[in-house]
C-alpha positions in Angstrom: -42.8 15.1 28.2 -41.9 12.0 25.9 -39.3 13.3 23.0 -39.2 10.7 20.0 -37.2 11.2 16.7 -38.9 11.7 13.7 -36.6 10.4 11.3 -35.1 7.2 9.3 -31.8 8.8 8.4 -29.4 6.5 10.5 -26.4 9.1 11.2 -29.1 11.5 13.1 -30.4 8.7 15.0 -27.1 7.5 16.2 -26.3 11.2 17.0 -29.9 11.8 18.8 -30.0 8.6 20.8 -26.2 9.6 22.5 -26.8 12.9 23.0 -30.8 13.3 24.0 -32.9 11.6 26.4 -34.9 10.0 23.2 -37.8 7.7 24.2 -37.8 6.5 20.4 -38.5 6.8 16.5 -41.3 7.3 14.2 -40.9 6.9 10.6 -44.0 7.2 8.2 -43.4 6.2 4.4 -42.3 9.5 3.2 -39.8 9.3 6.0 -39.2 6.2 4.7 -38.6 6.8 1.3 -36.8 9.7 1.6 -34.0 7.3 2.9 -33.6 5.4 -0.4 -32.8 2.0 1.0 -34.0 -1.2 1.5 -36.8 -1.2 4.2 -35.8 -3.6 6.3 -32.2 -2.5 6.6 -33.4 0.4 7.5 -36.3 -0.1 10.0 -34.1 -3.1 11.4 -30.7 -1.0 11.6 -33.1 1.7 13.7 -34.0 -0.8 16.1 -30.9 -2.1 16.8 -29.6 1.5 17.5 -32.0 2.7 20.0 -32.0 -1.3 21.2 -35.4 -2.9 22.8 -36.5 -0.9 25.4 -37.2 2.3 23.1 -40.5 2.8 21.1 -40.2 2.6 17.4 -43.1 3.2 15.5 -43.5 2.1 11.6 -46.2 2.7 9.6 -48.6 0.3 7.7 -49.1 0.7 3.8 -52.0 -1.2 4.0 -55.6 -0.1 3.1 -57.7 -2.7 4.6 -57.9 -3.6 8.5 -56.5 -7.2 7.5 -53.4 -6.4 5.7 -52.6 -3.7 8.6 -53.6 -6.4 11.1 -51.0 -8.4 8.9 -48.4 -6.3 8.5 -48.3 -5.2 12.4 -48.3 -9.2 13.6 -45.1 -9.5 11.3 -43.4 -6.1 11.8 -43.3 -6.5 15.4 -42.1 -10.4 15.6 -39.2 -9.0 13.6 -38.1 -5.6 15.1 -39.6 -6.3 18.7 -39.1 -4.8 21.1 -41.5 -2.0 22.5 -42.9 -1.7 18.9 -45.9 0.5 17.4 -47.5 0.3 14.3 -48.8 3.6 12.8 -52.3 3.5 11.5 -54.3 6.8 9.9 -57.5 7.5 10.9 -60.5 5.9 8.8 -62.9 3.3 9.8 -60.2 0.2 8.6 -58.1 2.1 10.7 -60.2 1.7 13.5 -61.2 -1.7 12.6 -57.5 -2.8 13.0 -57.0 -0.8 16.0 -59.4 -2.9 18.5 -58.4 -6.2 17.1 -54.3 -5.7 17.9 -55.5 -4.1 21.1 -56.6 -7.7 21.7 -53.4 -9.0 20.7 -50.8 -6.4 22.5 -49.6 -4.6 19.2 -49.5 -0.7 20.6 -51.2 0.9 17.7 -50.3 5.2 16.9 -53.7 6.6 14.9 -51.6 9.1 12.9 -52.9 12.3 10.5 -55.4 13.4 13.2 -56.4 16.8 12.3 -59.5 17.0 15.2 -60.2 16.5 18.5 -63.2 14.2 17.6 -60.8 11.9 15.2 -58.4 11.3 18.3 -61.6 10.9 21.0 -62.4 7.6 19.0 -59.3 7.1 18.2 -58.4 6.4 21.9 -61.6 4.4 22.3 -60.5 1.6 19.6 -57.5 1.5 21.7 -54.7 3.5 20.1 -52.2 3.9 22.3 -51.0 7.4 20.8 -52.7 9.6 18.6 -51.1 11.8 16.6 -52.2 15.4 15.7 -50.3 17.8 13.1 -49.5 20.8 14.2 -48.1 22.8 11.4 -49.9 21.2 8.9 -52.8 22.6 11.1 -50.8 26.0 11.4 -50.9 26.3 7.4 -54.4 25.8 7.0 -54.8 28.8 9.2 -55.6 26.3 12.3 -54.1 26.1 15.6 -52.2 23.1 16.1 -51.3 23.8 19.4 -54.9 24.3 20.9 -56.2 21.2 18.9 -53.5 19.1 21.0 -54.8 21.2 24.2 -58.3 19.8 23.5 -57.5 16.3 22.6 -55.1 16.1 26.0 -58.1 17.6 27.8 -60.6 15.0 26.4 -58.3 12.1 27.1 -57.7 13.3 30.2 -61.5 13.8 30.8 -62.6 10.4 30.2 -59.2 9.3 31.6 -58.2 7.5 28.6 -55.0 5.3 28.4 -53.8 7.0 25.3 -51.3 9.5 24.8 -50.6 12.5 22.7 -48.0 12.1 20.2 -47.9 15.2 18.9 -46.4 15.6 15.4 -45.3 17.5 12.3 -43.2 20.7 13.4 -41.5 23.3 11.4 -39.8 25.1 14.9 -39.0 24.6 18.8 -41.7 27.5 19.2 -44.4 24.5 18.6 -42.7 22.6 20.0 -42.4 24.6 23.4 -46.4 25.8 22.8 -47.6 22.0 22.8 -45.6 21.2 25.8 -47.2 24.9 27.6 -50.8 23.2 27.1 -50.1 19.3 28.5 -49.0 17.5 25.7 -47.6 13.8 26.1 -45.3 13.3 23.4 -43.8 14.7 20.7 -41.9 13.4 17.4 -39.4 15.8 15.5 -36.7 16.3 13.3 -33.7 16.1 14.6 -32.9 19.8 13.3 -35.3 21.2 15.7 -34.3 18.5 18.8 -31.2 20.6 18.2 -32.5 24.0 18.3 -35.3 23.3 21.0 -31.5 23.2 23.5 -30.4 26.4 21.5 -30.1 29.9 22.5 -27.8 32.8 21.7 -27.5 34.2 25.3 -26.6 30.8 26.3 -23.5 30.8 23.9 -23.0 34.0 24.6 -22.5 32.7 28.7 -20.5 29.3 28.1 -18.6 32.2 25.8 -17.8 34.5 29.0 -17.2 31.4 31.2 -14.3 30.2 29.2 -13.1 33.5 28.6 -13.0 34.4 32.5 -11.0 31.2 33.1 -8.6 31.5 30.5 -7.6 34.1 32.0 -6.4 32.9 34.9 -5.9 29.1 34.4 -5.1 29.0 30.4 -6.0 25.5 29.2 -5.9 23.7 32.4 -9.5 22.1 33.1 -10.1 20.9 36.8 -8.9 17.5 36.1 -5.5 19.4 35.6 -5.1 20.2 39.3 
């Protein structure tokens, strides 16, 4: 399982990228704009947080495949690194996808909702493809087996394209999604935080320092 940070709020990916074995960050342009800033500040301050070897992934606001194909060539000569523009599904989309294939720009076909949309997805050469899985869950979908299906397809016609699964509201997703096979996912950093939460476990550490307290006080072992 590849966990990414869904995020452009700088103080939680300082946090994340100490603290959890991160693989990257996605942003889209909500994410984005949410941070009221100045793009490249932000998109550029990410990269030089998780450094060169983790995947960030920044979505295109273009509509046709030459302004993506555009925007890609120049996003990723000036974050670099291991870099991956964010494309939605559509035939420009798709269009865009197989020409950066030819030039090395790893391409994320985001807002897949179907099994069909990432299948041909993965044929154009998307390197991820992105399902949502409570946006599916709202809709009275099933998030979770949609990313089942598409990992079994990919898998199938042993594609080299991975599931990046996305948009969570809980760790129970989260946890469902990995149950079934899934690749990758992206999420907030509240629910990175809550997917290593449990009471019983703070209940234990709770009891462990009690017992030796009891005996020791505050030494720790480095104390002896």
């Amino acid at each position: 399982m590849i966990y990414i940070l869904d995020t452009a709020d700088l103080d939680a990916i300082r946090h994340c990228n100490e603290f959890y074995p991160l693989a990257g960050v996605t942003t889209n342009p909500s994410i984005i704009a949410k941070a009221k800033g100045d793009f490249w500040k932000i998109v550029t301050e990410i990269r030089s947080i998780i450094g060169p070897d983790k995947m960030l992934h920044v979505q295109t606001t273009q509509k046709k495949a030459e302004g993506i194909i555009e925007e890609a060539k120049l996003l990723k000569e000036k974050l670099g690194g291991e870099f991956y523009i964010k494309i939605p599904i559509g035939e420009e989309g798709l269009k865009a996808t197989m020409e950066l294939k030819k030039m090395g720009i790893g391409v994320t076909m985001t807002a897949i909702f179907t099994p069909a949309q990432a299948l041909i997805a993965a044929k154009a050469g998307a390197s991820f493809v992105a399902p949502y899985v409570n946006r599916l869950d709202n809709i009275i979908g099933d998030g979770c087996e949609v990313v089942r299906e598409i990992t079994d397809q990919l898998d199938l016609y042993a594609l080299d394209c991975k599931v990046l699964a996305a948009s969570f509201k809980n760790a129970q997703q989260v946890h469902k999604c990995a149950s079934v096979g899934c690749h990758s996912v992206t999420v907030a950093a509240d629910i990175l935080k809550t997917v290593i939460s449990h009471p019983m476990t703070d209940a234990a550490i709770e009891g462990f320092d009690k017992d030796w307290e009891s005996v020791y006080g505050n030494k720790t072992i480095l104390d002896f």
